[in-house]
N, C-alpha and C positions, 0 to 999 in steps of 0.2 A: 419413447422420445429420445431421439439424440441429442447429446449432452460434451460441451469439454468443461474442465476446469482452470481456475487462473490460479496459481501458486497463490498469491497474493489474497485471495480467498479466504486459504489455511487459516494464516492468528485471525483471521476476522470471526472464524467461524467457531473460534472458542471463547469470544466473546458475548454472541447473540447467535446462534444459524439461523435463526427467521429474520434475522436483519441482513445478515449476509446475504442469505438465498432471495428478498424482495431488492437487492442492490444490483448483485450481479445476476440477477435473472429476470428482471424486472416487467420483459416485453413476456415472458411467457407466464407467469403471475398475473399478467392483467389480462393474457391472451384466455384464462380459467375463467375472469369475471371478477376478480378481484380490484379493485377500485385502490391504489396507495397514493400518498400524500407528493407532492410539489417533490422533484429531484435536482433539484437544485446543488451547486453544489456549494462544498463548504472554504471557508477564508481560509481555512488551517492547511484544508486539503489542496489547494489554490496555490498557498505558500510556497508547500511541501512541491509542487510541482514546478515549481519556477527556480527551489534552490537545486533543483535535479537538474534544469535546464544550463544555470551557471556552471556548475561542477562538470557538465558534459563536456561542455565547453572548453572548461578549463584540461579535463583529463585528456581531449583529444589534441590538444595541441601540443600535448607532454608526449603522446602516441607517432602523432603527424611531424612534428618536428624537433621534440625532444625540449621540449619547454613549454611551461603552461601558457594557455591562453592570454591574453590581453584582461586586466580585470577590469578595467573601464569598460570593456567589448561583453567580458561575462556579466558583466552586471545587468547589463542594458539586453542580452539574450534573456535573463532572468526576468525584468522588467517586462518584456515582451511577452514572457510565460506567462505574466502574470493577466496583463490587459488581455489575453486570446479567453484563459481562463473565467476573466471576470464578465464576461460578454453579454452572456446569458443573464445577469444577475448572480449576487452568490449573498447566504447570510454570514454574518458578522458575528464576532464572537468576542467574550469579556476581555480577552487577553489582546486581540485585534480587532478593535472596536471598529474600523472605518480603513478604508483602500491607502488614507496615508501613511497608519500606522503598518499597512501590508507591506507598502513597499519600503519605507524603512527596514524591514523586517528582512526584508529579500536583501536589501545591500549588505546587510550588517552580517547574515549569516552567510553569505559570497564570502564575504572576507574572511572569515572563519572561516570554512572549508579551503581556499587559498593557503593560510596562514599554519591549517594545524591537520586537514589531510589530505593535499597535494601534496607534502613534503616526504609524506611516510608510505608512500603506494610508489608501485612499479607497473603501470599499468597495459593491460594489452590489448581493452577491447570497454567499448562502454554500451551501454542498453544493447544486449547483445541476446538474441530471441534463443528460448532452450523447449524442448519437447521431449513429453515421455509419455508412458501409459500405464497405468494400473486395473485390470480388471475389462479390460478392453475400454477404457475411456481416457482420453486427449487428454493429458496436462500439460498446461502451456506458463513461459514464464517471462521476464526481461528483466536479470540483475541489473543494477544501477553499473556493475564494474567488475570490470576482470583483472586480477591483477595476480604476477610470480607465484603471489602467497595465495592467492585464493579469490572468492568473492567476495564484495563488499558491496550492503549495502548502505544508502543513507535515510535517516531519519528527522526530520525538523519536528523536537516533541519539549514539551515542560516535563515529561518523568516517563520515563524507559519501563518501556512495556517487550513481553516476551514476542519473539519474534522466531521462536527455534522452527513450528510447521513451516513456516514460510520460506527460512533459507538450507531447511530440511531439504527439503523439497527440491530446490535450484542443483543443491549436491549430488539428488538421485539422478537429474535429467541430464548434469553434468558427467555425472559418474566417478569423483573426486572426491576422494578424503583429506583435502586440504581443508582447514575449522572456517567456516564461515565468518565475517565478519561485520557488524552494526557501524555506522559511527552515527552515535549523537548528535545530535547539535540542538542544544538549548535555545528555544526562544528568549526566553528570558535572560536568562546569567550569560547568554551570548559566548557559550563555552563548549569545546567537543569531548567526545570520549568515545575510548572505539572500543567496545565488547566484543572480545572473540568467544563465540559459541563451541560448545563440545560436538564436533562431528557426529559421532556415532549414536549420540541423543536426540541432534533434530534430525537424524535421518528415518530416526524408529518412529518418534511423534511426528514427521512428515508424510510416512508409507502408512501409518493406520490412522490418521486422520482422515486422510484422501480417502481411504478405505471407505470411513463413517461417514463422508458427505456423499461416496458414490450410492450407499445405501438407502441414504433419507430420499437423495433425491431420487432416484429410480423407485422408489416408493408413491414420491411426492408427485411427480408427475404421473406415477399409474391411475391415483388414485384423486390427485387434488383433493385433497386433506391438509390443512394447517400444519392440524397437532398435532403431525406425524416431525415436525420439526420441533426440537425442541428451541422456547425461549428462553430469555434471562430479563425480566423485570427489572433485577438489582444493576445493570449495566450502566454506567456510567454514560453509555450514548443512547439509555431508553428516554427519549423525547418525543414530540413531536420535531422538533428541528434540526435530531441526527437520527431519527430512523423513518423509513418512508412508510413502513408498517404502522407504527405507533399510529394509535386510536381508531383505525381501518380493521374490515370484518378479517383480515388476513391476521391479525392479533388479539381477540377478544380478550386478551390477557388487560392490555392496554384501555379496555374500555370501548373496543370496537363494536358494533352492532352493523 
């Protein structure tokens, strides 16, 4: 079976890879007979996609005309990210109980990015598509940002999780030793911080990860077998309400039948 990968995949994939691989491969998982839960999508991920949408916004007007966007305008792009996302339904989470608390959440961290990293970027290019191959298989990607110093991307999280396979990965397709770069941005304490990563480490944990999913899956799909994927039980998103496998015959870890 022919297969690409999405960078973005990578830190997923070293959190659960049978959550990963029922996520982003969903249609051919069920295409085996495998049956997985509601895909709905989630508040946080909803969020996370509307403060991408303001920051565009704002980084392309520093690009277009050499000043950021309008933030009353980025807001309301954000806004707009958020209602296309919410369409379908999405579930709600302890931290963002309900769509008011969402969009509060979208203005408050706009401002934030406005205030603490539009002023520190030189930028050249935003959601800007990258391609490579490992092993003869497509990797595909779309940094959040290009800028002088490198890439950047963004993150809307309560506690900074590792992110090296992922913008590993953007460097290989890129072909750049400039260090990658995170910016935070706290939901909560409504505060940024921008981690720059060690090049030469996420580009080694980006080329043999990719490696280790092109494995499983060209495995997975020969054979449609599970447990040739490995799980993680212990994952903070083993739910039924952040993984589509959880309690489904694709996880018997989970309690599936």
């Amino acid at each position: 079976m022919n297969f690409k990968i999405r960078a973005s995949m990578l830190s997923n994939y070293f959190d659960c890879p049978r959550r990963a691989v029922a996520s982003y491969y969903r249609k051919q998982v069920c295409g085996f007979g495998f049956n997985l839960r509601d895909s709905r999508n989630s508040i946080l991920s909803a969020v996370g996609t509307s403060i991408h949408a303001s920051g565009k916004f704002m980084m392309d007007g520093v690009i277009e005309m050499g000043v950021p966007g309008n933030i009353k305008d980025s807001i309301e792009c954000g806004m707009q990210a958020l209602r296309e996302q919410c369409e379908d339904g999405v579930f709600f989470d302890p931290s963002i109980p309900n769509k008011n608390r969402a969009e509060q959440c979208v203005k408050s961290l706009a401002l934030v990015y406005r205030n603490s990293v539009v002023p520190i970027c030189e930028p050249l290019a935003t959601e800007f598509p990258l391609r490579g191959v490992i092993d003869n298989v497509l990797i595909t990607g779309t940094p959040d940002l290009n800028t002088k110093r490198g890439i950047r991307d963004t993150k809307s999280t309560v506690k900074e999780k590792s992110h090296h396979a992922q913008v590993g990965m953007y460097a290989l397709m890129q072909k750049t030793d400039l260090p990658p770069v995170i910016d935070y941005l706290d939901r909560k304490k409504l505060t940024h911080k921008a981690v720059e990563y060690e090049i030469k480490l996420c580009k080694r944990v980006a080329y043999f990860t990719a490696k280790r999913i092109i494995a499983d899956l060209r495995e997975f799909f020969a054979t449609e077998i599970p447990v040739i994927l490995p799980c993680n039980p212990s994952s903070m998103l083993c739910s039924e309400k952040y993984c589509t496998a959880y309690g489904t015959f694709f996880c018997e870890l989970t309690g599936g039948k």
